[in-house]
N, C-alpha and C positions, 0 to 999 in steps of 0.2 A: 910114522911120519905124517899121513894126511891127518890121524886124528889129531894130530899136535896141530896141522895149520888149522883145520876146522875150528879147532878150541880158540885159536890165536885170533881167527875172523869174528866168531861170535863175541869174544870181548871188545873187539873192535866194535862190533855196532853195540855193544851196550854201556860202551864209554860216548860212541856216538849219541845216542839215544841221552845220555844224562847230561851230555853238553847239549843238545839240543832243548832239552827240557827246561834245563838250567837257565838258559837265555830268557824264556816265554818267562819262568815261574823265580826268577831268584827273588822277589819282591816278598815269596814266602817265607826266606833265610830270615829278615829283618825285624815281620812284622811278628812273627815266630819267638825268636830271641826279645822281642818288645814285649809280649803279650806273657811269656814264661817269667821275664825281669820282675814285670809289674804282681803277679802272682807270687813270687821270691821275695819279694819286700812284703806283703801284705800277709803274709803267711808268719813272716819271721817278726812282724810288729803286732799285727792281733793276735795271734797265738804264744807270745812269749809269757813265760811264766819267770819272775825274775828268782834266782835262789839265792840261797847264804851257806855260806858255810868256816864255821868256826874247828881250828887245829891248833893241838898241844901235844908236846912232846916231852916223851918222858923216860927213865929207865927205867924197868923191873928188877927189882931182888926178891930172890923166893927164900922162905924162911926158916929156920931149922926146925929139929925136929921140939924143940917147947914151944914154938910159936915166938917165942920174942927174939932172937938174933937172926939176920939176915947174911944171904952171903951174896958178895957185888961182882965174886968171879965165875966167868963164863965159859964152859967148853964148847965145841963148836957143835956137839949132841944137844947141850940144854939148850941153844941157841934155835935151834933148826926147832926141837922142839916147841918154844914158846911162839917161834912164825908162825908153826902152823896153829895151834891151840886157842889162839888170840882171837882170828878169826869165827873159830868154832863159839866161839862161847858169847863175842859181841852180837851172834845171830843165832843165839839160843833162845829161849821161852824165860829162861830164868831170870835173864837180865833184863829181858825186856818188862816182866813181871816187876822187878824190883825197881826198875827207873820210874815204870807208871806207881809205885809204892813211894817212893823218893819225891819224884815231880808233884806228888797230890792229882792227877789228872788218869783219866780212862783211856786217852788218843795222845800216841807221843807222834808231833806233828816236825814228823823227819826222819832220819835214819842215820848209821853211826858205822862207820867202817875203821879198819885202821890197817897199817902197815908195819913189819916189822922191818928192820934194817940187815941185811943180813951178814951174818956171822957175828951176832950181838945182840944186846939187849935190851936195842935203843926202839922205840916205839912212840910212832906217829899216830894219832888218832883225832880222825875227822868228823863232824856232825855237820848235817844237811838238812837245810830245814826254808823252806819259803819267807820265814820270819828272821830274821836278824838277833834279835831277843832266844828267840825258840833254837836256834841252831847253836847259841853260849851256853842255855840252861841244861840242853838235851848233855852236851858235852861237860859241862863238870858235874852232869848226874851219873854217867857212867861212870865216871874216873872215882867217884864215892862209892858205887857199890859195885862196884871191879871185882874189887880185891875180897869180898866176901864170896861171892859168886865163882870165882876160879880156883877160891880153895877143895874145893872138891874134884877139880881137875888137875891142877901143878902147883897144889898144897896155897900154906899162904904167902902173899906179895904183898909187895911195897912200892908205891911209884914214887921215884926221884924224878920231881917236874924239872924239867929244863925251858919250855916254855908254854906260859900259864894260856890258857883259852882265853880268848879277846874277841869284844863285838864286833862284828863284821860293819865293814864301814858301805859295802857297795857289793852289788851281786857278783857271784864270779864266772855268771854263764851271759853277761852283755854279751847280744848278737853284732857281728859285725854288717850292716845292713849291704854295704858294699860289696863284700866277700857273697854274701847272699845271692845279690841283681845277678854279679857273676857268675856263680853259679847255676843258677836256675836261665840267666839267658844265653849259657854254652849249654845247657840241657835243649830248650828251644829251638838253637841253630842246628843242632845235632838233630834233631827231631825232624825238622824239615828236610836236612840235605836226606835220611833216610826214606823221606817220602818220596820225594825226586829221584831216589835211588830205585823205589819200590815198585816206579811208575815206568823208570827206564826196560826195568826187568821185565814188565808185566806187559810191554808195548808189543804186538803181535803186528805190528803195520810191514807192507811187505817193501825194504830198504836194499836186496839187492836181487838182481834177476836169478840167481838160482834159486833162490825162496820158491819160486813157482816153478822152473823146474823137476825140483825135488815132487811134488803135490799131482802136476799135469803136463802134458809132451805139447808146453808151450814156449814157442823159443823168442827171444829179444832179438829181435832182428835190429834193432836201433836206441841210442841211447841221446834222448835232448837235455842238454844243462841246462842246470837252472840260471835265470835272468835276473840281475835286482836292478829294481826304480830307487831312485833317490826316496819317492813318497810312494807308495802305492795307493793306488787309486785306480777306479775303475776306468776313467781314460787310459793310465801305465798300463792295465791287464789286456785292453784294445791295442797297445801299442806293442805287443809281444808279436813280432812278425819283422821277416827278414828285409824287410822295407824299408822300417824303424833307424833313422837315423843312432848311431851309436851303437845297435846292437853287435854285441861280440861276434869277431868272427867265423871262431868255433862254432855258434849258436847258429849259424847258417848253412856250416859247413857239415853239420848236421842230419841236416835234414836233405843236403844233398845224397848222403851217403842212404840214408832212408830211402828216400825218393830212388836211388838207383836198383835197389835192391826187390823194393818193390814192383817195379817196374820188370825186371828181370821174372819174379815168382808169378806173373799174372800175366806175363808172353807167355809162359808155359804153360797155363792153364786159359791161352785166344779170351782171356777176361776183360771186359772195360771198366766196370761198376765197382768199383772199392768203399766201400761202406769204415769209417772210422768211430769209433764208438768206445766206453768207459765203464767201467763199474757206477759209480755215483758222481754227481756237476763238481766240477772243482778240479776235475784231474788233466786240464789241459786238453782234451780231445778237439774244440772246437776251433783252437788254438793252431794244434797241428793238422788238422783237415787244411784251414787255410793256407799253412805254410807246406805242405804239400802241393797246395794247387797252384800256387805263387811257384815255387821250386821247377815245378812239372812245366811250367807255361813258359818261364826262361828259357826253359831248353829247347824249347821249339813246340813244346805238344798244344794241341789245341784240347784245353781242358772245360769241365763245365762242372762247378763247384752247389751241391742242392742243401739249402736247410731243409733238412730231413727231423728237427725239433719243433715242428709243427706247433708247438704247446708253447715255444719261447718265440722263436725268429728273432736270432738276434746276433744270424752269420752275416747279413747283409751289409749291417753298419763296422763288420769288420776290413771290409773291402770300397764299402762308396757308402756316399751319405745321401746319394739320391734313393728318391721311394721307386718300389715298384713290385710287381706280383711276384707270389710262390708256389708253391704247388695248389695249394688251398682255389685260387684262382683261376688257375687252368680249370683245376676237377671239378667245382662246384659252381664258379661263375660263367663258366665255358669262355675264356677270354685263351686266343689261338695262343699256343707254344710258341711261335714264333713271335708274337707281342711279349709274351711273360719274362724270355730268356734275354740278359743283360747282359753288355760287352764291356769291360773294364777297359779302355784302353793303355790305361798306364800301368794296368799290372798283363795285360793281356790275358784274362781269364774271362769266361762266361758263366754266369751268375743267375739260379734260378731260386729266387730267396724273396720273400711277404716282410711284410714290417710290422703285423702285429697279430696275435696268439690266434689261433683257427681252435673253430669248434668241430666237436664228434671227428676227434682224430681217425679214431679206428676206422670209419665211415669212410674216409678220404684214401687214405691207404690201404683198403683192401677193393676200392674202384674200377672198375675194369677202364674208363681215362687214365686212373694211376698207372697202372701196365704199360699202355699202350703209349702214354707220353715218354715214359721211360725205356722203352721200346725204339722210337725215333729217335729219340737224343742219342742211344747209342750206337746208331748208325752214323751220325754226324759227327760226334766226339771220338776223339785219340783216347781220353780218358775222362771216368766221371767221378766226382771227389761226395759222397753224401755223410754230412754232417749229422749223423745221427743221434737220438738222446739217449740218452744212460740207460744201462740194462738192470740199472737197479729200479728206476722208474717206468711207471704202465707196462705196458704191452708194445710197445711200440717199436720198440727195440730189436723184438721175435719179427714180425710184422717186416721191419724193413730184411731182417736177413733173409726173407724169401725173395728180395729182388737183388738183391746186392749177390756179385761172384766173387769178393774176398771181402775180407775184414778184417780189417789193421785195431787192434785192443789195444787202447792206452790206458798205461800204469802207471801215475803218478808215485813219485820215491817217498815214501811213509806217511802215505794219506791211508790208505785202506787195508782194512785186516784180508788177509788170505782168503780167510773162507766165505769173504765179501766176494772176493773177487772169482772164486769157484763157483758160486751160484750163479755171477752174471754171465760165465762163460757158459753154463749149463744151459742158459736161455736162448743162447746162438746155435748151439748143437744143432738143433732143429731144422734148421734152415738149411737151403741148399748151401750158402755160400761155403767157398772154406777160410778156415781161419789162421791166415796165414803165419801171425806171433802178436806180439805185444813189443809195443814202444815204451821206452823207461823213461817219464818225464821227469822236467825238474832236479836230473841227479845232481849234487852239491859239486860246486865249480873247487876246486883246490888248485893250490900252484904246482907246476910242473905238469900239467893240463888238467883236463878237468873228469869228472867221477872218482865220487869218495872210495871205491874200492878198486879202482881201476879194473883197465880194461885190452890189456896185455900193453907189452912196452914200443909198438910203434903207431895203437890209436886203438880204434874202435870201430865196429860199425862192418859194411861188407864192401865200402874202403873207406876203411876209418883215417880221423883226423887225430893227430898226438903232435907227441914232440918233432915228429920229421917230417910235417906235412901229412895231406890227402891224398893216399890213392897213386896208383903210377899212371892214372887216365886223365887228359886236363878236363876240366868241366867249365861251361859257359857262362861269362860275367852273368853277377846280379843286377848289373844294371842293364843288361843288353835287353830291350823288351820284345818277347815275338811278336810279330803283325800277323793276327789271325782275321783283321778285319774283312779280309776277302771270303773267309770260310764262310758266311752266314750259313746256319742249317734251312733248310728249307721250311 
C-alpha cells in the first residue's frame, strides 16, 4: 500500500513538472511542427522521383504435349501452380537476358512484376519504369518472350490479352504535399511534447519537503505560498510582504504560524539571533527574513532586522526608502550603533541595513566591532532577524553562522537540485548555530487551500492555516503596530 501511494505522488509531480514546463516552453510544440512541416514539403518536392507504370492483363493456356493445342481449363493445382511460377521466372536471368535481347539495349530501365488472380488463370502484369515510353516497351517485351522462357518451366503458353499495355498518361506515385506537411508536422509536435516530457523526468529540483527529508534530518517547519503580480516586476518582488495591500490572507497567515514556531524552538534554546539564509539568490529568503520581522514586531516583540549581504544591501529598501548605515559603518567608519540603527515606525521594527555594496566582506565580519556590536544589540533586542546571503555564494554565509544561534533554511518549491541544497547545508554545519529546519517557499496556491501536495486536512504549519482556520490560539491584527519607540538601545 505505501509503495502504491509513493508511486501515485511521484507521477503527481511529474505530471506536475510537465504542466509546469509546458506553460514556460509550449511555443516549442508549434515551432517544432513549423519547422518538421517545412522539411515534409521539401523533402517530398526535391526529392521526388516521378514514375510510370504500364499493366496488361491477360490469360495463360499451357499447351499439349505437340506444342500446337492449348488447353483454357484450369484446376485449382495448375492454378496455384502458375501463381507461384510467374513470379519465379519474371525475376529470372533468363528473361531478363532475352528482354535486353528483344529491347536492343544493355539496361532495361525498370522492372516488371505481376500478379496472378487466384484460383485462375488470369494474370496481371505490371512495368515500372521513370519513363512513360520505357515502362510500355519494357511491358510488351516481356509478354513476347514470356512464353519462350517459361517453357522450360510449365511447358508452352499462350497469352489471351484481355487488356493491351497502354502509355501511361501521369505518374502513379504524385506526392500528396498536404498529406506530407501533415505528417511530418505531427512528427514535430510529437517530438517536442517528448522533450518536455524528457525534461519533466529529468527535473531533480526539490518540489515537496520529504524530498529533503528522505537525504537529511531536516524538517519544514513552515510552508509560504506562492504570491502572483498581475506584471512582475521588480517593484511586485519589493512588494511581497504582509503589508502589501492585496496580499492573500493565507500568505500572512503564514508566516504567523512560522513566526510562532520559531519563536517557541529558540525560547528553548535562551537564543535571540536567528540568521535566515538559502542555497542560491532567488529563493525568497530576503523575502521572509523581512516578513518575519514585520510578523514578530505586531506581536509585540521588539525586533532588529540586519542585512547581513554585505555584497548587495538591498534589505533596507524593503522596509523604508530613507538612507542610512549598516554594518559596514559601524565596523569600518566607527559611526556609534546607536546612530546606525533605524526605527521603522510604521512597521515598528529596527533596522540595521547600508544602502550600497561594502568592500573586503570577510574583513568586516570577522571584526572584533563585528562581535561586539552584535553582542549589544542583543542585549537590547527581544529578537534579531539577519538577512544573510546565500550559502551557495563566498564565505559569508560560514562566517555569519558563527554568530547567529538558529538558522531558519529557506527552500524555494522547484528552484534548486537537492544536492544544491546539501552542500549549502554542509556550509552551516560548522558553525555554532543550530539549524532549526527549512521553510518551503513559493508552494503552488490550488483551490481548496493552498500547497500542491498538501498538507494534512485541517492546514499546515505548527498552527497551520487550511480549510477551518488558524490555530485554536487568536493571534494579534496585522494592522495593530507595536510602539517600541520607548525601547531606544542605549
Amino acid at each position: 500500500m505505501e509503495e502504491q501511494k509513493d508511486m501515485e505522488i511521484d507521477l503527481g509531480v511529474l505530471l506536475w513538472n510537465f504542466w509546469k514546463i509546458l506553460r514556460r516552453t509550449w511555443w516549442l510544440i508549434p515551432v517544432l511542427a513549423l519547422l518538421a512541416g517545412v522539411t515534409g514539403y521539401v523533402k517530398a518536392s526535391r526529392f521526388y522521383t516521378p514514375m510510370y507504370q504500364s499493366s496488361a492483363s491477360f490469360t495463360v493456356m499451357t499447351g499439349g504435349e505437340d506444342g500446337q493445342s492449348y488447353n483454357f481449363y484450369y484446376d485449382t493445382t495448375t492454378a496455384g501452380q502458375l501463381a507461384k511460377t510467374f513470379p519465379y521466372i519474371l525475376g529470372s536471368s533468363l528473361l531478363t537476358d532475352a528482354m535486353k535481347e528483344d529491347m536492343g539495349t544493355d539496361v532495361i530501365n525498370g522492372s516488371i512484376s505481376a500478379q496472378a488472380v487466384s484460383d485462375s488463370n488470369l494474370i496481371t502484369m505490371t512495368a515500372t519504369s521513370s519513363s512513360p515510353e520505357d515502362a510500355k516497351a519494357i511491358l510488351e517485351s516481356a509478354i513476347r518472350v514470356y512464353p519462350d522462357v517459361a517453357r522450360f518451366v510449365i511447358g508452352s503458353t499462350q497469352f489471351n490479352m484481355i487488356d493491351v499495355p497502354t502509355l501511361p498518361a501521369e505518374p502513379y506515385n504524385r506526392p500528396s504535399y498536404t498529406r506530407q506537411v501533415e505528417k511530418w508536422a505531427l512528427m514535430g509536435a510529437a517530438a517536442a511534447v517528448f522533450l518536455i516530457a524528457l525534461a519533466a523526468l529529468l527535473r531533480k529540483t526539490v518540489q515537496k519537503p520529504e524530498e529533503l527529508k528522505e537525504v537529511m534530518s531536516l524538517q519544514c517547519i513552515g510552508n509560504i505560498p506562492e504570491v502572483h503580480f498581475k506584471a512582475r516586476s521588480r517593484s511586485s518582488e519589493q512588494a511581497v510582504s504582509i503589508r502589501t495591500e492585496g496580499i492573500p490572507q493565507g500568505f500572512k497567515e503564514s508566516f504567523v504560524s512560522l513566526q510562532v514556531r520559531l519563536e517557541r524552538e529558540m525560547e528553548n534554546r535562551n537564543a535571540k539571533i536567528l540568521m535566515v539564509t538559502s542555497t542560491a539568490a532567488g529563493e525568497g529568503k530576503s523575502v521572509t527574513a523581512v516578513n518575519l520581522a514585520l510578523t514578530a514586531a505586531s506581536h509585540g516583540k521588539k525586533v532588529l532586522l540586519i542585512d547581513g549581504d554585505l555584497r548587495r544591501q538591498d534589505t533596507r529598501k524593503r522596509i523604508t526608502e530613507k538612507q542610512g548605515n549598516g554594518l559596514e559603518a559601524v565596523v569600518n567608519q566607527g559611526v556609534p550603533l546607536k546612530d546606525a540603527l533605524f526605527h521603522d515606525a510604521s512597521s515598528g521594527i529596527w533596522l540595521l541595513a547600508g544602502d550600497k555594496p561594502a568592500q573586503l566582506v570577510p574583513k568586516i565580519l570577522n571584526s572584533p566591532a563585528m562581535r561586539e556590536a552584535l553582542e549589544t544589540c542583543r542585549e537590547e533586542m527581544d529578537l534579531i532577524i539577519v538577512d544573510a546571503p546565500p550559502c551557495g555564494m563566498f564565505e559569508d554565509a560560514g562566517i555569519w553562522a558563527e554568530y547567529a544561534e538558529c538558522i531558519l533554511y529557506v527552500v524555494r518549491h522547484d528552484f534548486v537540485q537537492r544536492r544544491r541544497i546539501q552542500d549549502g547545508i554542509s556550509v552551516l554545519e560548522d558553525g555554532r548555530a543550530a539549524i532549526l529546519g527549512f521553510a518551503f517557499n513559493q508552494v503552488p496556491v490550488h483551490r481548496g487551500g493552498y500547497g500542491y501536495y498538501g498538507y494534512g486536512r485541517y492546514g499546515y504549519g505548527y498552527y497551520g492555516y487550511g480549510k477551518y482556520g488558524y490555530g485554536k490560539y487568536g493571534y494579534a491584527n496585522y494592522g495593530d503596530k507595536a510602539d517600541n519607540s520607548e525601547r531606544e538601545p542605549k
